[in-house]
TORKOL-814863 format. One line per 10 residues: their letters; for each residue x, y, z of N, C-alpha, C. Coordinates in steps of 0.1 Angstrom, whole numbers, m for minus. Layout:
N
A) X Y Z X Y Z X Y Z; ...
end
This chain:
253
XXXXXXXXXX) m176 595 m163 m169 585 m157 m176 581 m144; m175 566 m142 m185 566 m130 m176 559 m118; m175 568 m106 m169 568 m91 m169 558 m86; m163 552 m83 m169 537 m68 m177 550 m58; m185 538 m48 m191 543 m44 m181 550 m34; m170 543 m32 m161 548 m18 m149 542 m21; m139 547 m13 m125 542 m20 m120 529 m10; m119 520 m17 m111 507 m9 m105 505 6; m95 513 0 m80 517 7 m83 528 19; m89 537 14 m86 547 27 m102 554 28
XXXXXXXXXX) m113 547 29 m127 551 30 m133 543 37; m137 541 50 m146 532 60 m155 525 50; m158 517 49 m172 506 44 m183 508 44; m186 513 57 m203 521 54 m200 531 56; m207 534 43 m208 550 42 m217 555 50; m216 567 54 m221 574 66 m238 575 67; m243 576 54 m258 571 50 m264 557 46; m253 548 53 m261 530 55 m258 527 63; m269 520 69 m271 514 83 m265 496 84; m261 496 73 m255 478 68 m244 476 64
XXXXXXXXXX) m235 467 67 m220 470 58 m224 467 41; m212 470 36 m216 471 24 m215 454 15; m221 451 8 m221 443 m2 m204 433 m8; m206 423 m11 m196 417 m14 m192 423 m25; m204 427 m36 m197 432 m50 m193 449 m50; m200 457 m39 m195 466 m36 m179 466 m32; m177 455 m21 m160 453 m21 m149 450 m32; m157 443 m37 m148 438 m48 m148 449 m62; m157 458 m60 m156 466 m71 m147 476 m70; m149 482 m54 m138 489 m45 m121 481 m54
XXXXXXXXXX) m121 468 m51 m108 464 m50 m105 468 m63; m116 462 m72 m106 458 m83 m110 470 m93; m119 479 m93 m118 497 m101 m114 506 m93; m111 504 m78 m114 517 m67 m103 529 m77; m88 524 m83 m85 537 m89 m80 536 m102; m93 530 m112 m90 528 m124 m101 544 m128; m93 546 m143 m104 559 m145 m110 558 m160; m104 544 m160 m115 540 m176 m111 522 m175; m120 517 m185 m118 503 m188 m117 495 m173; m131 501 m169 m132 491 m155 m139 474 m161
XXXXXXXXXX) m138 469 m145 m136 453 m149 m153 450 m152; m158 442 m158 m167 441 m157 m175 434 m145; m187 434 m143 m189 428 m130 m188 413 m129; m189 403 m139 m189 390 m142 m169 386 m141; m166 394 m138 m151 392 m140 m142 404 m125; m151 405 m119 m146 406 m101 m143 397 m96; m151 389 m91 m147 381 m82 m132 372 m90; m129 370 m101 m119 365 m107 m105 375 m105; m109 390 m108 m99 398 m104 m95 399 m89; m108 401 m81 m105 407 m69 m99 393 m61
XXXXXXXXXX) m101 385 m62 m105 370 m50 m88 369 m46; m80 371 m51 m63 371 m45 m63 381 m31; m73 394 m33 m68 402 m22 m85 399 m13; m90 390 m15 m98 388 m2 m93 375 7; m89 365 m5 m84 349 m3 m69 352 2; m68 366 6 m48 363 12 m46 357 24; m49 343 27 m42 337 35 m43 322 28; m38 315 36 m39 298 31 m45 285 40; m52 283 31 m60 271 35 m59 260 31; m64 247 38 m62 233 29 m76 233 21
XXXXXXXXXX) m69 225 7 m80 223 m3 m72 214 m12; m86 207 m17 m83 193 m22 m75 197 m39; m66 185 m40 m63 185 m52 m67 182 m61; m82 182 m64 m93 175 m72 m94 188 m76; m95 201 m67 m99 211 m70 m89 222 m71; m95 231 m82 m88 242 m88 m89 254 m79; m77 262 m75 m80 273 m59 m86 285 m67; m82 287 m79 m89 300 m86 m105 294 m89; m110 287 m96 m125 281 m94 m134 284 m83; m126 278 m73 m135 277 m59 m133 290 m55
XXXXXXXXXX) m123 293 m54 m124 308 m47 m133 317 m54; m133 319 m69 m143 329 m79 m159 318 m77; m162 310 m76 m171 303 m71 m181 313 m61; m170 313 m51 m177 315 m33 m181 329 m37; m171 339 m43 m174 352 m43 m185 353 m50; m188 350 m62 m198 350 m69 m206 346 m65; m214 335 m56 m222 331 m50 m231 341 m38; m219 349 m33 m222 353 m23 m221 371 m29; m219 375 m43 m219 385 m45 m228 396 m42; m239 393 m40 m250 404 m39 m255 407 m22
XXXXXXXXXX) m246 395 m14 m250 392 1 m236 405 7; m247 410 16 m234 423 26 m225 411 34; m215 417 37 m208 410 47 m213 415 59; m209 402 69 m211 404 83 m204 414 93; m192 421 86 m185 426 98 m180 440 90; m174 449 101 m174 461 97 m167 466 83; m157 460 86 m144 461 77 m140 450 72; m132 449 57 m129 436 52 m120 432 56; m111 435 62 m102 429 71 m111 417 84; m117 422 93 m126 415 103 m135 406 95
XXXXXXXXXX) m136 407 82 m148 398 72 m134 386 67; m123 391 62 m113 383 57 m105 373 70; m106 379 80 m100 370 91 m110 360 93; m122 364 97 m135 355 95 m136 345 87; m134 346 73 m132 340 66 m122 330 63; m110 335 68 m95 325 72 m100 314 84; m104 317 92 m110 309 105 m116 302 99; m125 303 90 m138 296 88 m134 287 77; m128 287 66 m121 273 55 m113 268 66; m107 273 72 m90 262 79 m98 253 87
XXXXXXXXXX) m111 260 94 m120 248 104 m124 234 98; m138 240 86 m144 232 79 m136 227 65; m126 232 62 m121 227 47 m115 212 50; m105 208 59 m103 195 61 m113 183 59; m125 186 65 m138 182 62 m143 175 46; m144 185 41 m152 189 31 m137 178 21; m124 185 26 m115 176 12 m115 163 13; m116 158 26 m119 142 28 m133 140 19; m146 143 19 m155 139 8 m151 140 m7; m146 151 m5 m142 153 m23 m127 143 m30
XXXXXXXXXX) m119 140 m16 m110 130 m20 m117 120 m21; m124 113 m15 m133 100 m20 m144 98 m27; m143 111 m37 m150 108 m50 m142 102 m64; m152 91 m70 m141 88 m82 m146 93 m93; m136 89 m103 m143 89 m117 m139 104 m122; m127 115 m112 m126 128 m116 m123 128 m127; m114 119 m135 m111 119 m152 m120 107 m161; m128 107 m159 m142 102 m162 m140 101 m178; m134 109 m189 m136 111 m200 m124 109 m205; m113 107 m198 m102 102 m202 m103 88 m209
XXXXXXXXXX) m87 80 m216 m91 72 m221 m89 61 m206; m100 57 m208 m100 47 m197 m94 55 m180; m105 45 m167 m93 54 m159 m86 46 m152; m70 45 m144 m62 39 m142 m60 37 m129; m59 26 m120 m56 26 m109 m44 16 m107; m37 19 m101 m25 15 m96 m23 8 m81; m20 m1 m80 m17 m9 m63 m3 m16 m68; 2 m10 m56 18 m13 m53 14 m22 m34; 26 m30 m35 24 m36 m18 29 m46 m17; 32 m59 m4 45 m65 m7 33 m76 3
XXXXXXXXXX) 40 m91 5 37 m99 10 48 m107 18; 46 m109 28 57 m117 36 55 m125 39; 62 m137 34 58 m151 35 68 m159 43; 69 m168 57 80 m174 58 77 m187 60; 85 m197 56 82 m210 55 97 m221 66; 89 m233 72 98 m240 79 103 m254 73; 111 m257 68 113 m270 69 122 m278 73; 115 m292 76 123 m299 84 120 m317 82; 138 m319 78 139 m330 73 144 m338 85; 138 m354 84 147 m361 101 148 m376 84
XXXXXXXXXX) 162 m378 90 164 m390 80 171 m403 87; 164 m411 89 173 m426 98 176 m436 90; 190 m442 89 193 m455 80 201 m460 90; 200 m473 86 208 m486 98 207 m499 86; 219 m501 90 225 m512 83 232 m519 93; 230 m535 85 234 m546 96 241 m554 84; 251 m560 89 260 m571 83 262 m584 91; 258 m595 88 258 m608 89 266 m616 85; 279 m627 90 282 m634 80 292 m647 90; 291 m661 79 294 m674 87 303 m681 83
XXXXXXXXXX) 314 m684 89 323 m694 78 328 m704 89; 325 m714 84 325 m733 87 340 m735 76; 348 m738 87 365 m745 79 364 m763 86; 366 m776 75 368 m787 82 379 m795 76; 389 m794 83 401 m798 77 402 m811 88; 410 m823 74 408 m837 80 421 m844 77; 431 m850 89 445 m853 84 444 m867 91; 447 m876 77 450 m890 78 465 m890 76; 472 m897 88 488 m897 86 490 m915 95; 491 m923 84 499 m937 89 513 m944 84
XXXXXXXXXX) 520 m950 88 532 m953 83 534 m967 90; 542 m979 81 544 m990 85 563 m989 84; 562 m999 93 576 m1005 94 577 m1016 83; 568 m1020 77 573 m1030 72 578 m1028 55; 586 m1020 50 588 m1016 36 579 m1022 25; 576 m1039 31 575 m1050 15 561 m1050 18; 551 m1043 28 540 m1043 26 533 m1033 11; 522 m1039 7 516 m1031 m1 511 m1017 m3; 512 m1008 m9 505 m995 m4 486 m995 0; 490 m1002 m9 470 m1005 m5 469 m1014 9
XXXXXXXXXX) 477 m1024 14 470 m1030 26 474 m1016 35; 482 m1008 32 487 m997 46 474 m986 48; 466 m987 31 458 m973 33 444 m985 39; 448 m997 38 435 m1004 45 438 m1008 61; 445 m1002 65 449 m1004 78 454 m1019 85; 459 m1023 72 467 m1035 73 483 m1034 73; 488 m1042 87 502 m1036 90 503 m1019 91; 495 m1015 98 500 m1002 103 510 m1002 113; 521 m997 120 528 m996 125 525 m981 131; 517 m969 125 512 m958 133 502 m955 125
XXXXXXXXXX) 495 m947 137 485 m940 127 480 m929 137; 475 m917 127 470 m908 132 462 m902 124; 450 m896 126 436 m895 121 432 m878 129; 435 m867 124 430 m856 129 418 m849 125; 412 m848 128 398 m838 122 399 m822 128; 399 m814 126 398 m796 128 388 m792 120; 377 m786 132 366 m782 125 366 m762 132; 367 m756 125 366 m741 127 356 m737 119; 348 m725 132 335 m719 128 337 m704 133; 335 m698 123 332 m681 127 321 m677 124
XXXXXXXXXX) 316 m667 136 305 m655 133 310 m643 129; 307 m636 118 309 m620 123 294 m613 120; 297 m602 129 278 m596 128 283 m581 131; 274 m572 121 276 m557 126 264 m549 123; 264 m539 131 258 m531 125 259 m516 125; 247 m508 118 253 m495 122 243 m487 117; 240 m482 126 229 m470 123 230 m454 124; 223 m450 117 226 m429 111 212 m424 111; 216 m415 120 202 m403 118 206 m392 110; 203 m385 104 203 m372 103 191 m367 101
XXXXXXXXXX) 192 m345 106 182 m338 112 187 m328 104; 176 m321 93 180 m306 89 167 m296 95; 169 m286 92 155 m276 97 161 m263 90; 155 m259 81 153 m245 77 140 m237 76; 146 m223 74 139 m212 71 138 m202 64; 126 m204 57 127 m192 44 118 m182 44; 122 m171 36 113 m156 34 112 m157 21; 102 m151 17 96 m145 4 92 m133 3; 97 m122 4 88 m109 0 83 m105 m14; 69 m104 m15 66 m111 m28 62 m93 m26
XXXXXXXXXX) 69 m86 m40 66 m76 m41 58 m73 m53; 42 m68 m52 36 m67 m68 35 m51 m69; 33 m50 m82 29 m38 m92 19 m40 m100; 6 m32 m100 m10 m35 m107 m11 m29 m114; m17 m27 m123 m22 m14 m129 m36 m22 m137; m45 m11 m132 m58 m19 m137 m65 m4 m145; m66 m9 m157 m71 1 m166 m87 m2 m169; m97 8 m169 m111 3 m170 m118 16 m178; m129 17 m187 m135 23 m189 m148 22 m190; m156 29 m184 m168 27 m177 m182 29 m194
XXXXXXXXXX) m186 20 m192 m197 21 m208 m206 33 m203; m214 35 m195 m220 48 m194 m216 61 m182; m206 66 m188 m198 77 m189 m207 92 m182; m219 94 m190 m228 103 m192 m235 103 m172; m242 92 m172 m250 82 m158 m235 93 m149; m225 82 m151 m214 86 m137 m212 100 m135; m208 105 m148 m207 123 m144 m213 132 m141; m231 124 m141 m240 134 m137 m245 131 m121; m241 117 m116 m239 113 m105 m229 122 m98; m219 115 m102 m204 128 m98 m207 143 m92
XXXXXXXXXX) m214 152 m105 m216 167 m102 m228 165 m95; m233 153 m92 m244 159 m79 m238 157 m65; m229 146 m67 m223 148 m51 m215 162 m47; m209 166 m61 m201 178 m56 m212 189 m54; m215 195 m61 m227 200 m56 m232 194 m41; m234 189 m36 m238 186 m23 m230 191 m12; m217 185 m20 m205 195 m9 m203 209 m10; m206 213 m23 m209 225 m22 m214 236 m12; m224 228 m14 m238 232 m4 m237 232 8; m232 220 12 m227 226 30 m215 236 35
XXXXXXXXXX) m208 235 23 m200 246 24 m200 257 25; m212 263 19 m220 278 18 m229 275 32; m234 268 33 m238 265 44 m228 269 57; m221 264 59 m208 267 67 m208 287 68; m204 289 52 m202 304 52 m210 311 54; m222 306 54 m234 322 55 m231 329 67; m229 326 77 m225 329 93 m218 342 91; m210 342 77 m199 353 74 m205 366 66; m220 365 65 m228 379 61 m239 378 63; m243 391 59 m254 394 67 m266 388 67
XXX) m277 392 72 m286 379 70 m297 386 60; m302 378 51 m310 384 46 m324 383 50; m329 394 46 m344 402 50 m356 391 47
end
């Protein structure tokens, strides 16, 4: 049966014959066989067991990305590198300091990567958002009306009479033997005039909140091109990331 080299829990880290702290996979083999006595983990499958009791605190990290990935990622990466500090506790707090600093960072680039469902059927974007429109109107309306009007009356009174009975009617209406006469004319004239004028004034005001819903579905013809673009940016971020962490062991020779 074969021993860890030292026990996890209650065994200092360097052992009394190394001048270096011990190794990341030495830690993790501590964690995750320190008191198994058969069917230990294999070493490709530590950092997957152990990474809960190194990763115990919380950090921000993007939703693009999987926390068990990245975390069995880092360990693995760095499996064969000693840690910088005495004890895994002082390595693990180091560690806590060090994602909470740089991880904000790093999720802003990985949030503004696209194309993460790349092989899905088509990928979907959605825009919601609203428009406010307000409009004035204003009506001015004038009418005027005029009335005009004339009336001419001519009334004409012939009134004669004789004394003499045996005269003729016709010599009387010839003004032969009149005995009176009177001859009136009445001439009457009217104006009337009017008029009359109207304004009217409206003014309103309107809103439109024009609210839309998008959905834009697209699928990209070369698929293969974008996702090898894609995993080279992440990879990039990657890399500064480890970059970031080396600080956190030891240096190599």
């Amino acid at each position: 049966m074969i021993q860890p080299l030292y026990n996890f829990m209650f065994v200092p880290f360097i052992p009394p014959n190394c001048d270096y702290p011990p190794t990341l996979y030495s830690v993790l083999n501590s964690i995750v066989n320190g008191d198994k006595e058969e069917d230990y983990t294999k070493i490709k499958d530590l950092a997957k067991e152990g990474r809960t009791t190194i990763f115990n605190f919380d950090y921000p990290l993007s939703n693009n990305i999987n926390k068990e990935d990245f975390e069995t990622m880092i360990l693995k990466h760095y499996m064969m590198r000693r840690i910088g500090y005495e004890t895994v506790t002082a390595f693990r707090l180091a560690l806590d300091s060090k994602l909470n600093e740089v991880m904000p960072i790093y999720n802003k680039m990985l949030d503004s990567l696209e194309n993460w469902n790349i092989f899905n059927d088509g990928e979907v974007t959605t825009r919601e958002g609203s428009e406010n429109r307000t409009g004035e109107n204003t009506n001015n309306t004038k009418n005027t009306l005029e009335n005009s009007s004339q009336t001419d009356t001519n009334n004409t009174s012939d009134r004669r009479n004789s004394e003499l009975p045996q005269n003729q009617l016709s010599e009387l209406r010839d003004g032969n033997y009149v005995t009176n006469y009177n001859y009136d004319t009445d001439i009457n004239h009217g104006e009337d005039s009017s008029t009359s004028n109207g304004t009217s004034e409206s003014q309103g005001k309107s809103k439109d909140d024009n609210i839309y819903h998008e959905v834009v579905t697209r699928s990209p013809a070369d698929k293969i091109t974008i996702l090898k673009e894609m995993q080279e940016n992440i990879k990039s971020i990657y890399t500064l990331i480890y970059k970031d962490l080396d600080v956190l062991f030891f240096g190599l020779v």
